[in-house]
CHARMM-style PDB file with segment names, atoms N, HN, CA, C and O in Angstrom:
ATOM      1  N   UNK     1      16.232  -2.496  29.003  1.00  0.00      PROA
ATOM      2  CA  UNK     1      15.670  -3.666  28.363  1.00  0.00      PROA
ATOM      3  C   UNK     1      14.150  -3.577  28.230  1.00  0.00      PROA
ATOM      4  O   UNK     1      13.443  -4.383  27.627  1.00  0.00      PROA
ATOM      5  N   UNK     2      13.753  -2.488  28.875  1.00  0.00      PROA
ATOM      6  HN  UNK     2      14.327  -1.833  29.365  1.00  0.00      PROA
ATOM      7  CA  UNK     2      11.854  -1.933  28.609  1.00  0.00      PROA
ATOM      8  C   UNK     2      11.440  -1.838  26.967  1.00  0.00      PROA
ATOM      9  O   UNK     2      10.284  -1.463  26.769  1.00  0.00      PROA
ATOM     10  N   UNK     3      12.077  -2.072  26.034  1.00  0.00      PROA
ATOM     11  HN  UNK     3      13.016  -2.377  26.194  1.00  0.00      PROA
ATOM     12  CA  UNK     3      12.370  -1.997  24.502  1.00  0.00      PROA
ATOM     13  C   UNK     3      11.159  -3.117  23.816  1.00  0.00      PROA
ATOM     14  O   UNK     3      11.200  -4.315  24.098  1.00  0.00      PROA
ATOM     15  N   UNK     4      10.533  -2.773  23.267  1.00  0.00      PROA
ATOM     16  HN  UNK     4      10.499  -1.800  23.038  1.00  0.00      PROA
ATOM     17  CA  UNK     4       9.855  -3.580  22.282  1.00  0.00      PROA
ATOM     18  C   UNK     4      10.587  -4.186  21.152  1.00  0.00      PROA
ATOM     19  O   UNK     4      11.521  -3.587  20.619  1.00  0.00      PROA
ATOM     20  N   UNK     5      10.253  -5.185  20.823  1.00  0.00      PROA
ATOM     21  HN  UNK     5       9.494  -5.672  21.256  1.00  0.00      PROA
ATOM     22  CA  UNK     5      11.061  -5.051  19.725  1.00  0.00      PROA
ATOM     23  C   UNK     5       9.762  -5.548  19.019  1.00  0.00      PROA
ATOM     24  O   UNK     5       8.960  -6.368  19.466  1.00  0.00      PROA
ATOM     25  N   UNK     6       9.688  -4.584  17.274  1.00  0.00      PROA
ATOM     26  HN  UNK     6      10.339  -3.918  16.910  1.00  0.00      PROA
ATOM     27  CA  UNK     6       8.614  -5.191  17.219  1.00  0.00      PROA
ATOM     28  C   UNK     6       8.636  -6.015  15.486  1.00  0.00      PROA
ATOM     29  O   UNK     6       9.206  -5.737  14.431  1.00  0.00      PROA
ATOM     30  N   UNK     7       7.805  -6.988  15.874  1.00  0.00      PROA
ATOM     31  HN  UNK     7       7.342  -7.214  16.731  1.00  0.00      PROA
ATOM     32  CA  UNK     7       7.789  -7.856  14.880  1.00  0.00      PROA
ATOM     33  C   UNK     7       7.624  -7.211  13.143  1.00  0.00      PROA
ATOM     34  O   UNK     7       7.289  -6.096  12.743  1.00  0.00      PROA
ATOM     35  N   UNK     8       7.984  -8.335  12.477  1.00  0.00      PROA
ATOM     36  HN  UNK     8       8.256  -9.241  12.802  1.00  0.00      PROA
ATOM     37  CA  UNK     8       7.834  -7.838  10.801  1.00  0.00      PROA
ATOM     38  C   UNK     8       6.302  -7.230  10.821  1.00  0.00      PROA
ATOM     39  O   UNK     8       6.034  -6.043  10.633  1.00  0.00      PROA
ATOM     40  N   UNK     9       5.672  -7.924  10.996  1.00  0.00      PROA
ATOM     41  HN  UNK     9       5.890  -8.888  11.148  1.00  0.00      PROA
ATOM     42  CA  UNK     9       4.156  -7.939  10.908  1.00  0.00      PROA
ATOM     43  C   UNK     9       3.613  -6.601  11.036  1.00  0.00      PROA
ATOM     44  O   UNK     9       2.962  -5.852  10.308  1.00  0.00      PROA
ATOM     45  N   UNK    10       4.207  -6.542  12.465  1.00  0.00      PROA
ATOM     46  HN  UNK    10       4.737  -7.150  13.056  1.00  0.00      PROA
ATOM     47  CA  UNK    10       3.590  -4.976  12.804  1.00  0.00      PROA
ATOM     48  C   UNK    10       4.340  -3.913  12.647  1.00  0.00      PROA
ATOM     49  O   UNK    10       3.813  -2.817  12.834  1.00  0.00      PROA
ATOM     50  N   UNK    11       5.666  -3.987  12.289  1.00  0.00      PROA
ATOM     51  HN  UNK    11       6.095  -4.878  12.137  1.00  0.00      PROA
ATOM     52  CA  UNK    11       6.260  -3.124  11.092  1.00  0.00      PROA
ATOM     53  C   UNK    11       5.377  -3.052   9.425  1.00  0.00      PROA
ATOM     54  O   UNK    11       5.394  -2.223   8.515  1.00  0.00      PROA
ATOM     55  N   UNK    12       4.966  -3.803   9.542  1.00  0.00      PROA
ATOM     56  HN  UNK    12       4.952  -4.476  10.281  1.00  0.00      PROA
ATOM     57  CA  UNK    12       4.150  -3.804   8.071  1.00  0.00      PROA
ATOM     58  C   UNK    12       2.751  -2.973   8.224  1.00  0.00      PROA
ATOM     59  O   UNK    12       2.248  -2.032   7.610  1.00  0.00      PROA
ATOM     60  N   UNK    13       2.427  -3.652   9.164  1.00  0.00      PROA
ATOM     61  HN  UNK    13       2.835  -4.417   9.662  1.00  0.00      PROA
ATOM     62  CA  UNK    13       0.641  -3.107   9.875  1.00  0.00      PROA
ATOM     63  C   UNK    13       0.791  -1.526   9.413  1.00  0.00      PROA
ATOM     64  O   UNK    13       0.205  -0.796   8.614  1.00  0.00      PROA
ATOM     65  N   UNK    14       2.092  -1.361  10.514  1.00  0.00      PROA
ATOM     66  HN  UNK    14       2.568  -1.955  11.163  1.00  0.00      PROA
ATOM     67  CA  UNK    14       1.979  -0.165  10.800  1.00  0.00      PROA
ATOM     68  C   UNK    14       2.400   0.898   9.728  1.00  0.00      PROA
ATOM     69  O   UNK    14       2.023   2.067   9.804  1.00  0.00      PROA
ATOM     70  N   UNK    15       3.228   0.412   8.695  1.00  0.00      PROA
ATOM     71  HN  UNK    15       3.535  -0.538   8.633  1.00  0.00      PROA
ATOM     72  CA  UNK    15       3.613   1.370   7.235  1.00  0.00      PROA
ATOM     73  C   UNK    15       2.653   1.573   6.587  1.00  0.00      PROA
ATOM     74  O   UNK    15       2.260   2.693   6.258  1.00  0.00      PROA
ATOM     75  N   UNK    16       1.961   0.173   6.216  1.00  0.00      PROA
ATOM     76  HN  UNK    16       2.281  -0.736   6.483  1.00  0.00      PROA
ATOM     77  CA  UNK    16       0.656   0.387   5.576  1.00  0.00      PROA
ATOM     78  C   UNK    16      -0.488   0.650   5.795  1.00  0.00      PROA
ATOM     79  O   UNK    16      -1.357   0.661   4.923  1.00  0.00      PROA
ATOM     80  N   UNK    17      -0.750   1.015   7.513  1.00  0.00      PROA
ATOM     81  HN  UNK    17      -0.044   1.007   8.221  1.00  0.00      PROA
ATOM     82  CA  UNK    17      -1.631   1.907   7.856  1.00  0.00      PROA
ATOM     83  C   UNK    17      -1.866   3.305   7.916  1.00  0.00      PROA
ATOM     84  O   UNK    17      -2.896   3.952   8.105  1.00  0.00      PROA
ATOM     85  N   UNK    18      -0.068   3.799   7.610  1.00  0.00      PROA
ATOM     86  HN  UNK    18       0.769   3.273   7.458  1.00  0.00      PROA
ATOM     87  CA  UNK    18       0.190   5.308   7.297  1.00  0.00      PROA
ATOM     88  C   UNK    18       1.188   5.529   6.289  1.00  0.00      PROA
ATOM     89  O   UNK    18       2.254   6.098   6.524  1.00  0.00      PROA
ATOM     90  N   UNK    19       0.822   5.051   5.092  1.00  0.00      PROA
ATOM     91  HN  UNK    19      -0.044   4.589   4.902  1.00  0.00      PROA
ATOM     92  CA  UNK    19       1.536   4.989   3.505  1.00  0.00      PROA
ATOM     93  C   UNK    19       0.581   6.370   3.317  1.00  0.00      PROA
ATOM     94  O   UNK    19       1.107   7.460   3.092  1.00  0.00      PROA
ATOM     95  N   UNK    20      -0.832   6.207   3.432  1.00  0.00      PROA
ATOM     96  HN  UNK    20      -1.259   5.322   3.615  1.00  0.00      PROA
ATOM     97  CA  UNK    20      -1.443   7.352   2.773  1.00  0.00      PROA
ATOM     98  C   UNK    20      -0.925   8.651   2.775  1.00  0.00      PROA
ATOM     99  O   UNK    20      -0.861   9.519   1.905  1.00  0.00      PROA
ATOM    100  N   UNK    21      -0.409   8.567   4.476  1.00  0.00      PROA
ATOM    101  HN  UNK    21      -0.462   7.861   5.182  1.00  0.00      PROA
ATOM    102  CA  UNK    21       0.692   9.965   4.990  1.00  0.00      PROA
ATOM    103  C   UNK    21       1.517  10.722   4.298  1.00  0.00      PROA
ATOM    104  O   UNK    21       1.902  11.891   4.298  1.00  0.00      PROA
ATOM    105  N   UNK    22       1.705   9.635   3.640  1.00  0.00      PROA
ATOM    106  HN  UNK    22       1.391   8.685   3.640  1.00  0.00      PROA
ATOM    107  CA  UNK    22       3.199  10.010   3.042  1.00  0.00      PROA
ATOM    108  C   UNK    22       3.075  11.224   1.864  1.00  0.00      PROA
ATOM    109  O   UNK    22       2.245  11.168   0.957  1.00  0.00      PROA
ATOM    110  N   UNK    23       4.253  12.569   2.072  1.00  0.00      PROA
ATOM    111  HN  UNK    23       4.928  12.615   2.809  1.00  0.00      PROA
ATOM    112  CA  UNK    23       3.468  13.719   1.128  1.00  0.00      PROA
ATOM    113  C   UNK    23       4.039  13.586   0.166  1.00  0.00      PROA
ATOM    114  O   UNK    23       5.252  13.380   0.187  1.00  0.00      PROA
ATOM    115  N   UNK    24       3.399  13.656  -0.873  1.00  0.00      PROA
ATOM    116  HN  UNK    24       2.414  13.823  -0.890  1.00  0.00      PROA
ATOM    117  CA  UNK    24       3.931  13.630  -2.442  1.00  0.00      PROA
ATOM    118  C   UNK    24       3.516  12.428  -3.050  1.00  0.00      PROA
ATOM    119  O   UNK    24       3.794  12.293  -4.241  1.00  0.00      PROA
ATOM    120  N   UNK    25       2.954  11.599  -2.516  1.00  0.00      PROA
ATOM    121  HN  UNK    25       2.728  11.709  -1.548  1.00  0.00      PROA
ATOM    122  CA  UNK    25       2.888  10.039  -2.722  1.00  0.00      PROA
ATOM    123  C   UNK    25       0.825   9.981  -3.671  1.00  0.00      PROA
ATOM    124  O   UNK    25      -0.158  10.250  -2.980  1.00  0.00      PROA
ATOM    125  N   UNK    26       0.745   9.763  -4.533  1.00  0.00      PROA
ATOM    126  HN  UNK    26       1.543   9.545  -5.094  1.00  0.00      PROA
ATOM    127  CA  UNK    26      -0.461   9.626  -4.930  1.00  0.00      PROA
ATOM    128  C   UNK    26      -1.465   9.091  -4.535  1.00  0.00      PROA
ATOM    129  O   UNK    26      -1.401   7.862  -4.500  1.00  0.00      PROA
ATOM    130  N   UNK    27      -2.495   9.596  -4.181  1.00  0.00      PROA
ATOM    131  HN  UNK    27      -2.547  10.594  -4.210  1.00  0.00      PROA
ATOM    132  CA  UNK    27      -3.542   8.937  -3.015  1.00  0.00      PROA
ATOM    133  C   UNK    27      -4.164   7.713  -3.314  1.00  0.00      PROA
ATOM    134  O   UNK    27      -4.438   6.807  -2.527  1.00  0.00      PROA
ATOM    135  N   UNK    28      -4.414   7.787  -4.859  1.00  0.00      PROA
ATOM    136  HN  UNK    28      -4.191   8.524  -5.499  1.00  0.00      PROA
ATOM    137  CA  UNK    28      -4.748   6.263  -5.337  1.00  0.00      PROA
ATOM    138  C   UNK    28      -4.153   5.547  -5.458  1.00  0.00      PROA
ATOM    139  O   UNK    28      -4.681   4.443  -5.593  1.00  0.00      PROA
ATOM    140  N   UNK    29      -2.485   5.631  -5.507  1.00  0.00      PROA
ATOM    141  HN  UNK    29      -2.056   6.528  -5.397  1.00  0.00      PROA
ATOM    142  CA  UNK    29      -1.713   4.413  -5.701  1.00  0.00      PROA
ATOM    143  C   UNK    29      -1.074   3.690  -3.774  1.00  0.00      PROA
ATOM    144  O   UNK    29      -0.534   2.616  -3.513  1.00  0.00      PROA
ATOM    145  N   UNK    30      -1.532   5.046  -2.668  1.00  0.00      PROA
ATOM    146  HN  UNK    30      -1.972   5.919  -2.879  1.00  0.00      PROA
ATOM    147  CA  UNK    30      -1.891   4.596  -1.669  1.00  0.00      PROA
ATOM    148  C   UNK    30      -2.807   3.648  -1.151  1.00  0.00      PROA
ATOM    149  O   UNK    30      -2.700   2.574  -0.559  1.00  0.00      PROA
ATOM    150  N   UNK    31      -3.613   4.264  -1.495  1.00  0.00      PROA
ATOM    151  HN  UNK    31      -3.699   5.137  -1.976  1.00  0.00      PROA
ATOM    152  CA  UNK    31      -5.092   3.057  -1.566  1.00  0.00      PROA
ATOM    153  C   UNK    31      -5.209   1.902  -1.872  1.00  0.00      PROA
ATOM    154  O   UNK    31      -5.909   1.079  -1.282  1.00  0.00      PROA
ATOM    155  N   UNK    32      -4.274   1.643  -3.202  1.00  0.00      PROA
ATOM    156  HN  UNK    32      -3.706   2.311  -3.681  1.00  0.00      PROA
ATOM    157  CA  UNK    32      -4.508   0.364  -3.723  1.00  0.00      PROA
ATOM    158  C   UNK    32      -3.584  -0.005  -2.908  1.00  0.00      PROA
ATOM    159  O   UNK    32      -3.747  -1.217  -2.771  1.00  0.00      PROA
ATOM    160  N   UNK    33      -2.327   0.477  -2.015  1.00  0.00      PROA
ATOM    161  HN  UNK    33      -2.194   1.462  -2.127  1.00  0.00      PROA
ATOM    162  CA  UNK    33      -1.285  -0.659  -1.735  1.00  0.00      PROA
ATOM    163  C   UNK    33      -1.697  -1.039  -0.464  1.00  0.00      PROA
ATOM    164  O   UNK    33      -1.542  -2.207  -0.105  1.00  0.00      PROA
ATOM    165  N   UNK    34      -2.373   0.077   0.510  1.00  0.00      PROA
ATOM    166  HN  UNK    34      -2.498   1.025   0.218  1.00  0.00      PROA
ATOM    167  CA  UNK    34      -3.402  -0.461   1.459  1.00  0.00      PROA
ATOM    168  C   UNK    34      -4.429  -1.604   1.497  1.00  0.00      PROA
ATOM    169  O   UNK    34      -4.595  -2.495   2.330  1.00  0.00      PROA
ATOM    170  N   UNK    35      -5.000  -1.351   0.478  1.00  0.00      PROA
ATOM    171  HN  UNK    35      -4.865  -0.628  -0.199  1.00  0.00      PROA
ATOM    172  CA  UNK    35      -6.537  -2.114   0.361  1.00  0.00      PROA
ATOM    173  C   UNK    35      -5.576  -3.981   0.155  1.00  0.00      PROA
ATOM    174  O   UNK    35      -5.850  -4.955   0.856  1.00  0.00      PROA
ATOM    175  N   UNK    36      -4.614  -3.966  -0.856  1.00  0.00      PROA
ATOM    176  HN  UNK    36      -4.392  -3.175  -1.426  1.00  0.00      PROA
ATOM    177  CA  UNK    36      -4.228  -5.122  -1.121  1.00  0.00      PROA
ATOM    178  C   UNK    36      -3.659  -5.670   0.003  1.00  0.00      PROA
ATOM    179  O   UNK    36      -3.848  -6.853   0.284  1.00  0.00      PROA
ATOM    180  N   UNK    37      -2.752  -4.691   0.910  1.00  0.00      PROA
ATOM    181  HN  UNK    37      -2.598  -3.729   0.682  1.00  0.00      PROA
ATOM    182  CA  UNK    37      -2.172  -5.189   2.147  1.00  0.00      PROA
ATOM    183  C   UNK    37      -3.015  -5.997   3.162  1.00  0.00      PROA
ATOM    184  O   UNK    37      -2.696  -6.957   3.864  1.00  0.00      PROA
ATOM    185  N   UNK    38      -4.456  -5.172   3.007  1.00  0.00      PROA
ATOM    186  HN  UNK    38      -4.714  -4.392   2.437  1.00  0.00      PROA
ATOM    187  CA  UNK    38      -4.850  -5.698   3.496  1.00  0.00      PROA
ATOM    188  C   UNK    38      -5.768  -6.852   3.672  1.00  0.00      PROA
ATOM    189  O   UNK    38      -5.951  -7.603   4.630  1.00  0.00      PROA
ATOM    190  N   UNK    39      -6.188  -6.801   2.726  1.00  0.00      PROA
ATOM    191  HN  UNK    39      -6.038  -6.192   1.948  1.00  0.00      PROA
ATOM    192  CA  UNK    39      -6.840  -8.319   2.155  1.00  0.00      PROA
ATOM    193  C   UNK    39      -5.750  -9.190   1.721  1.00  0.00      PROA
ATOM    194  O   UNK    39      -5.990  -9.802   0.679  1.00  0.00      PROA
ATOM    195  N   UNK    40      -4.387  -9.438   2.368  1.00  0.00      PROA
ATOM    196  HN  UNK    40      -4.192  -8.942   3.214  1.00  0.00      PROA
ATOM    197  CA  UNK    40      -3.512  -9.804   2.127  1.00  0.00      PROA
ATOM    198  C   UNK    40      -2.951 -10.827   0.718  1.00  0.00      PROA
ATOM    199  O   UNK    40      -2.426 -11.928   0.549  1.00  0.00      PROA
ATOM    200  N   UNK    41      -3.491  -9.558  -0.190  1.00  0.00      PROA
ATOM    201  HN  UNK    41      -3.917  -8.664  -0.053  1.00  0.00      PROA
ATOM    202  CA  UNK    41      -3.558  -9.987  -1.916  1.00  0.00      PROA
ATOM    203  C   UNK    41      -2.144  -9.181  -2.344  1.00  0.00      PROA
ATOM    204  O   UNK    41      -1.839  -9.075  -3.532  1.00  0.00      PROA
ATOM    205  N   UNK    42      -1.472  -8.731  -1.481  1.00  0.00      PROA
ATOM    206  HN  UNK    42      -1.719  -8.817  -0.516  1.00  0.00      PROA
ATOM    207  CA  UNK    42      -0.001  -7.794  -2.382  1.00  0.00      PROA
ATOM    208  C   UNK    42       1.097  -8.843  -2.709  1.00  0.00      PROA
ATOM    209  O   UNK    42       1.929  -9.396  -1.989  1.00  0.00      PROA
ATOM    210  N   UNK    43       0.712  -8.968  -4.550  1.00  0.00      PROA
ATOM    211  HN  UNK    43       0.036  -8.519  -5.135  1.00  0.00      PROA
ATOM    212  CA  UNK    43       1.925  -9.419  -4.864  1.00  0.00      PROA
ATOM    213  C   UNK    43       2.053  -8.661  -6.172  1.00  0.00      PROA
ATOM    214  O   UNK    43       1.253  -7.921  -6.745  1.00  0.00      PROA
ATOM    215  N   UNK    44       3.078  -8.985  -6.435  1.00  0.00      PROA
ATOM    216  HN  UNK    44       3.728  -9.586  -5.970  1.00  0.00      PROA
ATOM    217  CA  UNK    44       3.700  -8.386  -7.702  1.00  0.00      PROA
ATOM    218  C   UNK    44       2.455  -8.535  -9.048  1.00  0.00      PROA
ATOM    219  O   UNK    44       2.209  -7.606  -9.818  1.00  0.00      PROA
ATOM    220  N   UNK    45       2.010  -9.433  -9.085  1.00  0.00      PROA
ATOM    221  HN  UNK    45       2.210 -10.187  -8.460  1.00  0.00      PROA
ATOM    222  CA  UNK    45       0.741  -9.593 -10.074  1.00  0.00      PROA
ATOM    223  C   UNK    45      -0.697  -8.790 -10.490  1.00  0.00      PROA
ATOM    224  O   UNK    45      -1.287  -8.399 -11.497  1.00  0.00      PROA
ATOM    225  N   UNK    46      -0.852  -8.817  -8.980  1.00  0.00      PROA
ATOM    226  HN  UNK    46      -0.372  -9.135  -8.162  1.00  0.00      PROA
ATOM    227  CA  UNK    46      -2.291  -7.994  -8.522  1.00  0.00      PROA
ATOM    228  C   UNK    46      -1.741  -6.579  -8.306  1.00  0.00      PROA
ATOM    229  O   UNK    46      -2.531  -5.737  -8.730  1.00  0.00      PROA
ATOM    230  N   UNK    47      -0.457  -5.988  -7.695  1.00  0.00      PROA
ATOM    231  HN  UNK    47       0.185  -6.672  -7.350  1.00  0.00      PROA
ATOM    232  CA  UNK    47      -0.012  -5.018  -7.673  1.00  0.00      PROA
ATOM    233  C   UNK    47      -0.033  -4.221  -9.603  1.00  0.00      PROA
ATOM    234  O   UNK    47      -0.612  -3.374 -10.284  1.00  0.00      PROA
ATOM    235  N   UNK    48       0.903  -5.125  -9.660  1.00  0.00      PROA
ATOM    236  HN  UNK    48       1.374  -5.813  -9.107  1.00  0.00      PROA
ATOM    237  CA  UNK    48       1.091  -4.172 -11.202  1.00  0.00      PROA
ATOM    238  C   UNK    48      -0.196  -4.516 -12.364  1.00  0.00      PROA
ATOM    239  O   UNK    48      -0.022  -4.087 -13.504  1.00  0.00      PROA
ATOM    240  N   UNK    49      -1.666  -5.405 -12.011  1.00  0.00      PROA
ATOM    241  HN  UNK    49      -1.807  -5.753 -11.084  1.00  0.00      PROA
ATOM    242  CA  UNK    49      -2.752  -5.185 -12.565  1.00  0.00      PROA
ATOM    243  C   UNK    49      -3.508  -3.919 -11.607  1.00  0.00      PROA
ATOM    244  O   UNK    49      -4.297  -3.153 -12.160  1.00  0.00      PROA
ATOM    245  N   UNK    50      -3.346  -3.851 -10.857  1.00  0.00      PROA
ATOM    246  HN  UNK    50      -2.705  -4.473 -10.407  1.00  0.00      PROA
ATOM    247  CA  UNK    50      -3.966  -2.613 -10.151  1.00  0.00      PROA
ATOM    248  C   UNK    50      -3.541  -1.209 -10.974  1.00  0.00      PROA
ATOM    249  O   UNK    50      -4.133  -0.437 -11.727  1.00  0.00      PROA
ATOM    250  N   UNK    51      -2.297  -1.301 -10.460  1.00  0.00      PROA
ATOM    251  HN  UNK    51      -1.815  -1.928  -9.848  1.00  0.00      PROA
ATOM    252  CA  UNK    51      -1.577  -0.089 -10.816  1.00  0.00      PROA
ATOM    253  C   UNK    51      -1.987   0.353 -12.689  1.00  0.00      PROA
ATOM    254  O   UNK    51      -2.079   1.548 -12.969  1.00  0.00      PROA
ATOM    255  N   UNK    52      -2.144  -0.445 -13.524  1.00  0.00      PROA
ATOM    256  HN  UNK    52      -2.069  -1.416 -13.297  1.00  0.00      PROA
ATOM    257  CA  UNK    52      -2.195  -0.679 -14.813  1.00  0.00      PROA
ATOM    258  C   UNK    52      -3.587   0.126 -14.911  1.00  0.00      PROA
ATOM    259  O   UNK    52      -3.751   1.220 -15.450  1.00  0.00      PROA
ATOM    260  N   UNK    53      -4.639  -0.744 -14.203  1.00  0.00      PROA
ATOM    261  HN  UNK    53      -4.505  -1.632 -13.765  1.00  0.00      PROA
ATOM    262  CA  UNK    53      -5.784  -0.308 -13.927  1.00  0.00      PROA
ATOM    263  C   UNK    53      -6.341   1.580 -13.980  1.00  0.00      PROA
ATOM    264  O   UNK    53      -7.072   2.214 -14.741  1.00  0.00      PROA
ATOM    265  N   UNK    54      -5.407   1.991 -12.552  1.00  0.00      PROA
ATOM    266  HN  UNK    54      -4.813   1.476 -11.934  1.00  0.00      PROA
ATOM    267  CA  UNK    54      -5.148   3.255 -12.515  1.00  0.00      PROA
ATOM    268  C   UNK    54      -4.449   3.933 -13.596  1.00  0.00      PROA
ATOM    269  O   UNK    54      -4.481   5.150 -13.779  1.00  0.00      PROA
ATOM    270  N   UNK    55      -3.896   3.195 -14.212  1.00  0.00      PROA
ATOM    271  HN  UNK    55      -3.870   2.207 -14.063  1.00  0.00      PROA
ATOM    272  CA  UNK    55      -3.427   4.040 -15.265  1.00  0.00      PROA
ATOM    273  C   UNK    55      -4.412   4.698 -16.308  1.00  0.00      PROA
ATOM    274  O   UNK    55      -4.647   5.867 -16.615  1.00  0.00      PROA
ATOM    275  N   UNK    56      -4.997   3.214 -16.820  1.00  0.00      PROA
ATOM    276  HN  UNK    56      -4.806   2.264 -16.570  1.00  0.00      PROA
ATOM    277  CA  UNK    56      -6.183   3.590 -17.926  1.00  0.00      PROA
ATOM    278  C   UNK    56      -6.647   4.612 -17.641  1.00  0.00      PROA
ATOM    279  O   UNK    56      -6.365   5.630 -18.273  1.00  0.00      PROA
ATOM    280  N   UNK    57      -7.732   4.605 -16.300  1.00  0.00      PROA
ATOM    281  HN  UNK    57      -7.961   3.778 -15.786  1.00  0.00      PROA
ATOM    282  CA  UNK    57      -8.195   5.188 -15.803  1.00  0.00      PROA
ATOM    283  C   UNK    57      -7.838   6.477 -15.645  1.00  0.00      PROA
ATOM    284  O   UNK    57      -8.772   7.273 -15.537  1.00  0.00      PROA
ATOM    285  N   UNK    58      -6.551   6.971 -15.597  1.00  0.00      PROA
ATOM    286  HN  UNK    58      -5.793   6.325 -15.685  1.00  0.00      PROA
ATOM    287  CA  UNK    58      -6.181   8.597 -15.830  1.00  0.00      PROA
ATOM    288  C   UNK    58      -6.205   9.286 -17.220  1.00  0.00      PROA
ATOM    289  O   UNK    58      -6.708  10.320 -17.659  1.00  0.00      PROA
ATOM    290  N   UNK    59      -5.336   8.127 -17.806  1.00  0.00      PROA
ATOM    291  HN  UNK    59      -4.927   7.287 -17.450  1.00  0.00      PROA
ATOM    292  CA  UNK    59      -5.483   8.278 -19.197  1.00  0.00      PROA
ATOM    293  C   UNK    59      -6.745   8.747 -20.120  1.00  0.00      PROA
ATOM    294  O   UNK    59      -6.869   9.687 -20.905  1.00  0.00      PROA
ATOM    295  N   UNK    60      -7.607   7.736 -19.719  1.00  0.00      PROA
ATOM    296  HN  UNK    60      -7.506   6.972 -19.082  1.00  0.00      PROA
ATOM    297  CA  UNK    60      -8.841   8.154 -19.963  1.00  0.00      PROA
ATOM    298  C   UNK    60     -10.085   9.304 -20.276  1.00  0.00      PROA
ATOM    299  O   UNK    60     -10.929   9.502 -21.150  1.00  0.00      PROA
ATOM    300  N   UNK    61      -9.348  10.330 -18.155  1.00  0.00      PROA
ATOM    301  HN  UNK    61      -8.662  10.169 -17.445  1.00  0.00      PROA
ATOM    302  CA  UNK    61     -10.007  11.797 -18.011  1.00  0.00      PROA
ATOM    303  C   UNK    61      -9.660  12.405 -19.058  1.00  0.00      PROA
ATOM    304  OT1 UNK    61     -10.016  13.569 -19.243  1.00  0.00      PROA
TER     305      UNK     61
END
C-alpha cells in the first residue's frame, strides 16, 4: 500500500514536462503544447491558432 497514486494534474505536469522527449515528435509543435500547458491557455482554439501559426511559418522558408 506504499503506492502513490498520482493525481490528473501531475500526470499532466509530468507529460508535458517531457512531450519534448518524445522521438520523432516536432520540436516546435512540442513547444507550443508546453508553453500553452503551461500558461494554462491549451484549448482547442489557441492550440489549432498556434499550430496554424507554425504552419505559415514553414511554409514560408
Amino acid at each position: 500500500m506504499g503506492n502513490k497514486v498520482k493525481t490528473g494534474r501531475e500526470i499532466l505536469d509530468e507529460f508535458f514536462g517531457t512531450v519534448g522527449d518524445i522521438a520523432g515528435v516536432d520540436k516546435n509543435v512540442t513547444d507550443v503544447l508546453a508553453d500553452l500547458y503551461q500558461r494554462r491557455r491549451l484549448t482547442n482554439k489557441n492550440l489549432s491558432t498556434k499550430l496554424a501559426e507554425l504552419r505559415e511559418e514553414a511554409q514560408s522558408e
